[in-house]
N, C-alpha and C positions, 0 to 999 in steps of 0.2 A: 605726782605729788599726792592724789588722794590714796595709793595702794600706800606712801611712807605712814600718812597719817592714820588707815586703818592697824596701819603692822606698830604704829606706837602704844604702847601700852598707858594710856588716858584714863579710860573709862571701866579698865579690867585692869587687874592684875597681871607680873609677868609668871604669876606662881600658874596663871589658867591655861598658860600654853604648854600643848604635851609636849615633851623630853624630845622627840625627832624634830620637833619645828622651833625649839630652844634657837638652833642656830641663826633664825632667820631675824631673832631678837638684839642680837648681839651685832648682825649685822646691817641696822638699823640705826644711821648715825645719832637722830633723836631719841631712842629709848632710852639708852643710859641716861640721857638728863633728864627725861620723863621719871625714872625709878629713883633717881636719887634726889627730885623734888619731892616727892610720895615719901617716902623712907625720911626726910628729915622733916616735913610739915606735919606726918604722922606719927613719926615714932622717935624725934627729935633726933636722929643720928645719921652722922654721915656716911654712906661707903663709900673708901677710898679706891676702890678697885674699879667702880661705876664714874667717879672724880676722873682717876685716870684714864679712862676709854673716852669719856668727853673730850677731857685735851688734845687724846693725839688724832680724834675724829677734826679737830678745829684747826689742828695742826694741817694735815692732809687738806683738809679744802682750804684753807689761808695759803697754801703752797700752789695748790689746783688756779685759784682765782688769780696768785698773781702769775703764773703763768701764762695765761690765757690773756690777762692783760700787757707783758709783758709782750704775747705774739702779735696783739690788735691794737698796740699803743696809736700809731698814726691815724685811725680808722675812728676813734673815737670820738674826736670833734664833728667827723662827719656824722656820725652817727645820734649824739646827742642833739 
C-alpha cells in the first residue's frame, strides 16, 4: 500500500517521471484518477482516456472482489 501511494502521482506531476518509468504510472490503478482530478480542478477539463482506464481498473477489481467472495461466501459469517 505505501509503494501504490508513493507511485501515485499526488504531490508531483505525472509529466516528472522519466519516459522508461512512464509504465509503472499507467500501471497504477489509482493514478489515472489522481491525473484526472488534477487536470479538471486545475485546468477545468476532463480526459477521457484517463475517465476510461479508471473504469476498466474498477471493472477488474469489482470482478477480483466478487470472486473472491463468491469462493469464501460460507466462511464469512465466521469470520465477521
Amino acid at each position: 500500500m505505501l509503494l501504490i501511494f508513493y507511485c501515485t502521482p499526488i504531490l508531483y506531476s505525472e509529466t516528472m517521471i522519466p519516459p522508461p518509468y512512464q509504465w509503472l504510472l499507467h500501471a497504477n490503478p489509482l493514478a489515472p484518477l489522481m491525473i484526472n482530478w488534477r487536470t479538471v480542478l486545475l485546468e477545468g477539463r476532463l480526459q477521457p482516456d484517463y475517465l476510461l482506464l479508471s473504469g476498466v481498473y474498477a471493472l477488474i477489481i469489482l470482478y477480483a472482489g466478487h470472486r473472491v467472495y463468491e469462493r469464501f461466501r460460507w466462511r464469512f459469517a465466521e469470520v465477521l
